[in-house]
Rosetta silent file (secondary structure, phi, psi, omega in degrees, C-alpha in Angstrom):
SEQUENCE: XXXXXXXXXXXXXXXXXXXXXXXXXXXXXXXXXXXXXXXXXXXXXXXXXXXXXXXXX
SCORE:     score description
SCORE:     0.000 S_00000001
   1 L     0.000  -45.156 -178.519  -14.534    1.427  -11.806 S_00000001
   2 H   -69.698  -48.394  150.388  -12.042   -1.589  -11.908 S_00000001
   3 H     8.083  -92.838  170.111   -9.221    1.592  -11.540 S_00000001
   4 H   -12.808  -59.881 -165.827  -11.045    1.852   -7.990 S_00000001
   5 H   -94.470  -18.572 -174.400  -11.216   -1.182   -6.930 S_00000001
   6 H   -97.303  -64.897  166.637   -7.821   -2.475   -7.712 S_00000001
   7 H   -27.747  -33.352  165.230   -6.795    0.763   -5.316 S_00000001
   8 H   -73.722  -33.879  168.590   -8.551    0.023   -2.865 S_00000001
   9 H   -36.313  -42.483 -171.513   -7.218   -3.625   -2.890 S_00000001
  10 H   -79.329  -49.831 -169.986   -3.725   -2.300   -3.021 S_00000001
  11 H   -58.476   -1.425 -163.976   -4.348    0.199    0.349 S_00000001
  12 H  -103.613   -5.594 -172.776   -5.875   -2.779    2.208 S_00000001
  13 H   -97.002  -34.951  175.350   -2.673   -5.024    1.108 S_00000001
  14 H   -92.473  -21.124  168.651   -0.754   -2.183    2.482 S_00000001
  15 H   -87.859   -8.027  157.594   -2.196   -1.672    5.720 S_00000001
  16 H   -81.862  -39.080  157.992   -2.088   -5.337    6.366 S_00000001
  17 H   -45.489  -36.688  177.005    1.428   -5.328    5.795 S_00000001
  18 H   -64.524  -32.230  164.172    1.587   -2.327    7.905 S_00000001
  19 H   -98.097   -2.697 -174.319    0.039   -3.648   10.641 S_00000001
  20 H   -94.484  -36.172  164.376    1.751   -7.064   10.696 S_00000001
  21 L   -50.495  -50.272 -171.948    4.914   -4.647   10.917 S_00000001
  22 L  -108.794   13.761  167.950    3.782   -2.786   14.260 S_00000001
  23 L  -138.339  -98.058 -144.459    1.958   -5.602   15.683 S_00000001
  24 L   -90.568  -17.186 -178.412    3.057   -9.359   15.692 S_00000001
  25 L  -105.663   15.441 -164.638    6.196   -9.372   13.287 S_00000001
  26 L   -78.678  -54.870  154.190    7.460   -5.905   14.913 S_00000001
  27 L   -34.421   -4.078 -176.562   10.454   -8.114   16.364 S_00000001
  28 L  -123.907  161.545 -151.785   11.780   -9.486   13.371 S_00000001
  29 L   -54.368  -14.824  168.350   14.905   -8.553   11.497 S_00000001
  30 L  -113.224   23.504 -157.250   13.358   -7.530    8.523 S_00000001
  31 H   -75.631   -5.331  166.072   10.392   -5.645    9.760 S_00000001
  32 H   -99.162  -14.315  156.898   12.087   -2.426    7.979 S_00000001
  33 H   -81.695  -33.169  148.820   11.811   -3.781    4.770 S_00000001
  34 H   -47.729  -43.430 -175.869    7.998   -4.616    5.162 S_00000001
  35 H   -66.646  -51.898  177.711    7.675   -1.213    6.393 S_00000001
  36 H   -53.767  -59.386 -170.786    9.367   -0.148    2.967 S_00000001
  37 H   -60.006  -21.168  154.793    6.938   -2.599    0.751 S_00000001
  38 H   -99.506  -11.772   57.556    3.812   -0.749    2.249 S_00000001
  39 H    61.247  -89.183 -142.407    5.681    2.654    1.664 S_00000001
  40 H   -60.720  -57.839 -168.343    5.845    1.343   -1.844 S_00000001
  41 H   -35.676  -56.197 -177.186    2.192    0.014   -1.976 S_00000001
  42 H   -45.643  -67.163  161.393    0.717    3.704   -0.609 S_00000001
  43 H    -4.715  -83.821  153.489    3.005    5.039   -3.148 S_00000001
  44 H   -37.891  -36.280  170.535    1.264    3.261   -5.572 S_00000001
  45 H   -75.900  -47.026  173.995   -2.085    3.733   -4.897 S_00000001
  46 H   -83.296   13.429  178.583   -1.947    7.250   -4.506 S_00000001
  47 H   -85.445  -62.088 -169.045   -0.202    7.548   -8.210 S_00000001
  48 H   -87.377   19.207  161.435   -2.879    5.911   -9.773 S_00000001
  49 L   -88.960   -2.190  170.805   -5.769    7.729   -8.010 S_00000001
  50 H   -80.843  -45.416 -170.821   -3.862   10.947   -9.054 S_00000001
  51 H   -86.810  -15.931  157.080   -3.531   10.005  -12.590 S_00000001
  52 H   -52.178  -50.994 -151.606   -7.582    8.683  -12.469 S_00000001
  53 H   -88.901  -87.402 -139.615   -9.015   12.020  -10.857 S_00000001
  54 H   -59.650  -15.787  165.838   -6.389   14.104  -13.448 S_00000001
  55 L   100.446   64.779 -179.222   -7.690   12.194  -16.595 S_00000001
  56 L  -154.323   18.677  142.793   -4.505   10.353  -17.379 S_00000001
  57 L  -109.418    0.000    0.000   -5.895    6.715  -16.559 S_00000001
């Protein structure tokens, strides 16, 4: 259950980055590296709900 819950925490950390990207910080110079760091976050999230559901967490 804590598995769960720290995933969802990580997608909602990446779609607030994601959205801070395409909406008010979308002008500034490093707005492709934010774009990476929510990338990474999805990335993350879906690894460990793959290795939860396959019985390897």
């Amino acid at each position: 259950m804590a598995l769960w819950f720290f995933v969802v925490l990580i997608l909602l950390s990446a779609s607030f980055v994601l959205y801070l990207s395409f909406g008010p910080l979308r002008k500034a110079p490093n707005v492709g590296s934010l774009r990476l760091i929510a990338g990474v976050q999805y990335f993350a999230a879906l690894l460990l709900a793959a290795a939860r559901l396959f019985g390897k967490a």
